[in-house]
C-alpha positions in Angstrom: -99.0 70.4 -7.8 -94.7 70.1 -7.2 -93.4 67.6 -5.9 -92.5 67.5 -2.0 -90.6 65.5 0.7 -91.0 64.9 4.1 -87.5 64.1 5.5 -87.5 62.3 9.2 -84.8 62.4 11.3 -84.3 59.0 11.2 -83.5 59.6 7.4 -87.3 58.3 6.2 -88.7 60.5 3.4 -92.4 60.1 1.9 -92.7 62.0 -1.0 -96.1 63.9 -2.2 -97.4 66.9 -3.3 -97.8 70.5 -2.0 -101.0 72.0 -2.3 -100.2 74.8 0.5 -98.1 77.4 0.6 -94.7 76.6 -1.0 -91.7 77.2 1.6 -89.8 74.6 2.8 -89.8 74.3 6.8 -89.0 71.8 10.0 -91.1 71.1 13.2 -92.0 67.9 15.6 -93.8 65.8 13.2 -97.3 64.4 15.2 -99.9 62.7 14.3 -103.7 63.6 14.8 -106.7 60.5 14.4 -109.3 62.6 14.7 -112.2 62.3 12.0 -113.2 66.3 11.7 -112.0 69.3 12.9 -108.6 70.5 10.5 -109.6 74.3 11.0 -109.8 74.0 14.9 -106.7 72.0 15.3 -104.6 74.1 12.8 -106.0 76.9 14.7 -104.9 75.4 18.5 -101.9 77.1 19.5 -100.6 73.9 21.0 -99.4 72.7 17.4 -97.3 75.8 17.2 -93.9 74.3 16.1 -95.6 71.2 14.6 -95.8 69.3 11.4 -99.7 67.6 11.9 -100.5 64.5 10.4 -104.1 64.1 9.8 -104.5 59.9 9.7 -108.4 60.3 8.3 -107.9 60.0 4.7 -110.1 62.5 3.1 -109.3 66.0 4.4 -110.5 69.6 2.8 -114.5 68.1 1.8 -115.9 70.4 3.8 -113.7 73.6 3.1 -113.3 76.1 6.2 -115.4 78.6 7.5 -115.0 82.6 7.8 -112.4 83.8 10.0 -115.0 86.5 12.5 -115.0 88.3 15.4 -117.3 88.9 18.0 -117.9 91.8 19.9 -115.2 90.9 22.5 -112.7 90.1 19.8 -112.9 86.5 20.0 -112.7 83.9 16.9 -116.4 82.6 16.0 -115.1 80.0 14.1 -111.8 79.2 14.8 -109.6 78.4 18.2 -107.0 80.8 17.6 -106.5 83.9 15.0 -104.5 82.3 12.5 -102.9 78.9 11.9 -100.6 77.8 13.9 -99.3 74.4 12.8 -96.2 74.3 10.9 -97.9 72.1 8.0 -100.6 69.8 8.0 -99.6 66.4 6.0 -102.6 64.5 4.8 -103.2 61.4 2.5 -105.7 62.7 0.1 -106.6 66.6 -0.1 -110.1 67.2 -1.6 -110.5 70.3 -3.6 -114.1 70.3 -4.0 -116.0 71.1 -1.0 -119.3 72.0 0.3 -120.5 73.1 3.5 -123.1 75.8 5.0 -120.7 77.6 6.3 -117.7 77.1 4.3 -116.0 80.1 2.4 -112.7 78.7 0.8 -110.6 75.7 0.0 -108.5 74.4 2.7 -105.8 74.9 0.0 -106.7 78.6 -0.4 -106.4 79.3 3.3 -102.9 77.4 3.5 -101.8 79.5 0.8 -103.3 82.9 2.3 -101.8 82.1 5.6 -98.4 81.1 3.7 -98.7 77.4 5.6 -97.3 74.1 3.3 -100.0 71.3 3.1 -98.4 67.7 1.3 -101.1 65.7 0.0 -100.1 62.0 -1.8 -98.2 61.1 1.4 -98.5 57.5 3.0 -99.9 58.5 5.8 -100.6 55.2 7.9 -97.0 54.4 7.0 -96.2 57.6 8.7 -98.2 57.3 11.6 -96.7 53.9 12.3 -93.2 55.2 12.3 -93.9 57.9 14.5 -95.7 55.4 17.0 -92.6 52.4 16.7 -89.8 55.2 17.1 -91.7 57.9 18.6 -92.5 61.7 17.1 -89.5 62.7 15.3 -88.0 66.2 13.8 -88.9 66.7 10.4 -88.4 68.7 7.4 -91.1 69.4 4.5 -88.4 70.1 1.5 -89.2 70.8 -2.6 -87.2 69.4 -4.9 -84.6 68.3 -2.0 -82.8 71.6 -2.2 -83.3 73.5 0.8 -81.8 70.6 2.6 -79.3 69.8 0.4 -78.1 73.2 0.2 -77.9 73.6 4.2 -80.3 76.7 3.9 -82.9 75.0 6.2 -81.9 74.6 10.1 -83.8 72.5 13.0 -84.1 73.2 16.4 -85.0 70.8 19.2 -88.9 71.0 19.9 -87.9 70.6 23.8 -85.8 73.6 23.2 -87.7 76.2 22.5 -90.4 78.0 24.4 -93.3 77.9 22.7 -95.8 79.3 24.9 -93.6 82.6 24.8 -94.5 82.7 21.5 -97.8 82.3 21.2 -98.7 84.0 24.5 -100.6 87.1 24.4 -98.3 89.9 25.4 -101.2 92.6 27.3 -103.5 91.8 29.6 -106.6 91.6 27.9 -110.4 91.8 29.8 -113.4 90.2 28.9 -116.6 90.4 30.2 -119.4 89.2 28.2 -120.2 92.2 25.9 -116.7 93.4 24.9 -113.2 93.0 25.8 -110.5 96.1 27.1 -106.9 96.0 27.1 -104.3 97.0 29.3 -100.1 97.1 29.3 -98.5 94.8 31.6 -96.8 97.5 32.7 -99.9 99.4 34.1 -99.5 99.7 38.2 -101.9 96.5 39.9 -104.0 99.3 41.6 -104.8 101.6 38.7 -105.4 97.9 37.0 -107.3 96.5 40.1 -109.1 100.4 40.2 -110.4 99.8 36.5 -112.1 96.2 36.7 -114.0 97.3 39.5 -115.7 99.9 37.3 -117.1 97.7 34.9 -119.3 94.5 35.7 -118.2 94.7 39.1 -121.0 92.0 40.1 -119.2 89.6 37.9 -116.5 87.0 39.8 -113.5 87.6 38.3 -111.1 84.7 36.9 -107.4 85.4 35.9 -106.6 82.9 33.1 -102.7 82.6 32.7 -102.5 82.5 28.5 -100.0 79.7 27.6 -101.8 79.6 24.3 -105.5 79.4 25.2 -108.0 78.1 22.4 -110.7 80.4 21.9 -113.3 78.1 23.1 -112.0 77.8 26.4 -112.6 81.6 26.9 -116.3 81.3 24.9 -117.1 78.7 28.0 -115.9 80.6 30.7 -117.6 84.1 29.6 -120.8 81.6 28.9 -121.2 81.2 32.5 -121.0 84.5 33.4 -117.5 85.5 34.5 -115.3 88.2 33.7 -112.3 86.7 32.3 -108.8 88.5 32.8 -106.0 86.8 30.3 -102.6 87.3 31.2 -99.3 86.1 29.7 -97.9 83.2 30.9 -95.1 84.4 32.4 -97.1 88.2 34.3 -96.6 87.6 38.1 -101.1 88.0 38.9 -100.6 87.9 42.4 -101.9 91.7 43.9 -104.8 91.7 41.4 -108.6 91.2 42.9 -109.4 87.9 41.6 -112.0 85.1 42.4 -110.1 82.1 40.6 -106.9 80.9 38.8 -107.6 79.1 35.4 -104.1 78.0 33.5 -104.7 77.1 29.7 -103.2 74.9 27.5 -100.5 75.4 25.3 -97.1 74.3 23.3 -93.9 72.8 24.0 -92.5 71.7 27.2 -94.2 72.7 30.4 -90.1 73.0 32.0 -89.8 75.8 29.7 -92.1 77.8 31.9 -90.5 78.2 35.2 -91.8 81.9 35.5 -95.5 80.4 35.2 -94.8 77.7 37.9 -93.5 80.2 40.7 -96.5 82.4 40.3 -98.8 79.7 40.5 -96.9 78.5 43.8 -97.4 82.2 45.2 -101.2 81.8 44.5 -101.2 79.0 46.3 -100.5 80.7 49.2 -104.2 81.2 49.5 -105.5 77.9 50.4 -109.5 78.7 49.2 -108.4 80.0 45.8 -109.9 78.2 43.6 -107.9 77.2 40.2 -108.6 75.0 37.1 -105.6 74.1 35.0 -106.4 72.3 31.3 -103.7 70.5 29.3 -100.4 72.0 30.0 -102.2 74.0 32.7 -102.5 70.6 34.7 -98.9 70.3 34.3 -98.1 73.5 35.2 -100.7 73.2 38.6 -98.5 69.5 38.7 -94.9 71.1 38.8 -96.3 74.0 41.3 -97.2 71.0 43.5 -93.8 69.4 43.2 -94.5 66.9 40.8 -92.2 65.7 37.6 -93.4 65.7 34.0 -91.9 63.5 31.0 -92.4 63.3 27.2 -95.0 60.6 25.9 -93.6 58.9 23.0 -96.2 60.0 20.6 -98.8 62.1 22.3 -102.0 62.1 22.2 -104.0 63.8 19.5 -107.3 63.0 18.7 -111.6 63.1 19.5 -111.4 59.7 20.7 -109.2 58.9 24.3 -111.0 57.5 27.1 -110.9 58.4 30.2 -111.9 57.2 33.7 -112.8 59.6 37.0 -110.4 58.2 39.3 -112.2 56.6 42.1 -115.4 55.8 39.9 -116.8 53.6 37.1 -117.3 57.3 35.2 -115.4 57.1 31.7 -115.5 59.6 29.3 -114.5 60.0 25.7 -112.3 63.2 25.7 -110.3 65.6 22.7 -106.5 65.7 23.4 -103.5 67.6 22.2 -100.6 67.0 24.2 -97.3 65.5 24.2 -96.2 65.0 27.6 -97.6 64.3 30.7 -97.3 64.4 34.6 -95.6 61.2 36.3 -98.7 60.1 38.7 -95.7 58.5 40.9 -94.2 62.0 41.9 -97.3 63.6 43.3 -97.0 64.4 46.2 -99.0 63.4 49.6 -101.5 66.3 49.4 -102.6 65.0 45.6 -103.9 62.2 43.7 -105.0 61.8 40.2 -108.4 62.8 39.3 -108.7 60.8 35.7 -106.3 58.4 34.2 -106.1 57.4 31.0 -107.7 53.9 29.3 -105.5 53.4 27.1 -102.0 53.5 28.6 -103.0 54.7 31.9 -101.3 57.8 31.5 -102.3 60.8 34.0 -105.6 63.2 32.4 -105.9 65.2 35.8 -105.3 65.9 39.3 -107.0 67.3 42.6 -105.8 68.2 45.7 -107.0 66.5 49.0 -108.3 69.5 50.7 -108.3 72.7 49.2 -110.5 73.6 45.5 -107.7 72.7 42.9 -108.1 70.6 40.2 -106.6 70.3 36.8 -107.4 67.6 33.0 -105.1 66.8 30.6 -108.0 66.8 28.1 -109.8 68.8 26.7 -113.3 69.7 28.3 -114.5 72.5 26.1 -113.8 70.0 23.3 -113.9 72.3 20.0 -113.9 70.2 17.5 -114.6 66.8 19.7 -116.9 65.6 22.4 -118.3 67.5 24.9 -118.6 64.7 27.8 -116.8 67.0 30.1 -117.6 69.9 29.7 -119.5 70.3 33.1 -115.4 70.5 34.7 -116.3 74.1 33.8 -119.6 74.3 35.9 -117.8 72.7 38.8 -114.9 75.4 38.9 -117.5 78.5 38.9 -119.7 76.8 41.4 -116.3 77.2 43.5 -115.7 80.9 43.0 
């Protein structure tokens, strides 16, 4: 194994060893507690940009599965169709693994996908850092010379719009048994003319694609929608549509004006109903005026509890976010719908009278709990 760095911006290095891919690169170094779960979260388009710090000790035991496909082009296994992480930084990489299902290393995959992985690294030293100064840019260097030599650059994380780049880019149909594309270009009629063909029993829900995990599409088409993904920024509004979903997805939620303004126009139409998960309930936030601010270290991990605002109902809920909406700037026609145990953070919102609701968390877990899943069955009971 050679020798690697991590360099903070603070100046902090930890020094380990690469058994990944070997290039040197830079991203917002986070840190993830979850116990299970490396190939869905290196999968999760929200870590595009990312340097992820597992803090479970042993990592790569259990190998990763297959990357298939069903019928409708969607990921069996996985939450996205190739890693999107930066790096993954762990304390102690296994090379022997065994599981049913497994079909390489965690190292091979890295390597195949050309992804660094630093093993050796301190990595509850690390995670306390990033929690006393907050997440921090970072660079994964070998041998010190890519950043001694100037030949690596940094961007800010708040910079650059993610969800642009991890956003499909054609508007892609699914419904049930297959899946048909389209160009973003082709006229709303001919579009609207075409989905009426096909399934035309089935309510149909456009889902705005800031970076959707797979598993969020497996539940909607699971209860027997037809799903129409968009990119974030395609203006929906003059499609035949039964309700708005908004996904998740990386970076900062102010870097997706476009998103926001078409999710005002929808608005428009007071008994739409939409569902907005992770940065979608920020983006549902800003379209109802509110303000949204960085967390100091996120949250990322199997294991945040949250409460139903109103109620005694708490729930253990999977998160992967770094901001969040400022409860304090809703405005009069909202309130929140969960808060957060730990730091009281806000994990949702509702509006008063019309069918719009929105988590922080994750409800179709994958990998984590699956406590609130049922958000699901409450936003097709609505359509």
């Amino acid at each position: 194994m050679r020798n690697v760095t991590l360099i903070l911006d603070d100046g902090t290095r930890f020094r380990g060893q690469s058994f990944g891919y070997e290039k040197p690169v830079a991203g917002e170094v986070v840190f993830n507690t979850a116990m299970t779960g490396y190939p869905e979260s290196l999968t999760d388009p929200s870590y595009a940009g990312q340097l992820m710090t597992l803090t479970y000790p042993l990592v790569g035991n259990y190998g990763v599965p297959p990357f298939t496909r069903g019928a409708d082009g969607i990921p069996g296994y996985m939450e996205g169709d190739h890693i999107y992480a930066e790096a993954i930084i762990v304390s102690d990489y296994s090379e022997n693994f065994s599981h049913w299902n497994a079909a390489e290393s965690l190292g091979d995959w890295l390597k195949r996908e050309q992804i660094p992985g630093i093993t050796g690294i301190d990595t509850r030293a690390l995670t306390k850092a990033l929690r006393e100064h907050g997440v921090m840019m970072g660079r994964i260097v070998f041998d010190d010379d890519a950043i001694d030599n100037g030949q690596l650059t940094i961007d800010n994380y708040g910079d650059i719009n993610y969800v642009d780049r991890v956003s499909c880019k054609e508007i892609i149909v699914y419904n049930g048994n297959e899946s048909r594309k389209f160009s973003i270009d082709t006229p709303k009629e001919e579009l609207n003319c075409q989905l009426s063909i096909v399934n035309c029993q089935l309510k149909k829900v456009v889902l705005v694609d800031c970076g959707v995990k797979a598993n969020i599409l497996r539940c909607l088409i699971r209860r027997g929608v037809e799903v129409i993904r968009v990119p974030w920024d395609y203006d929906f509004n003059g499609l035949d549509f039964d309700g708005l979903f908004i996904s998740n997805g990386p970076g900062d939620p102010d870097t997706c004006d476009a998103a926001v303004q078409n999710i005002r126009k929808a608005m428009a139409n007071e008994k739409l109903p939409i569902f907005g998960i992770c940065m979608g309930n920020q983006l549902l936030s800003k379209a109802g005026g509110a303000k949204i601010y960085k967390l100091k270290y996120g949250h990322r991990s199997h294991n945040q509890p949250v409460r139903q605002v109103g109620t005694t109902r708490c729930f253990i809920t999977s998160q992967n976010h770094g901001y969040a909406v400022d409860n304090n700037t809703l405005g009069a026609d909202w309130e929140p719908l969960f808060v957060n145990m730990n730091d009281g953070s806000n994990e949702g919102i509702r509006h008063k009278r019309n069918p719009w609701f929105s988590a922080q968390f994750h409800p179709e877990a994958c990998s984590g709990p699956t406590d609130t899943e049922f958000l699901f069955d409450e936003f097709v009971k609505l359509l």
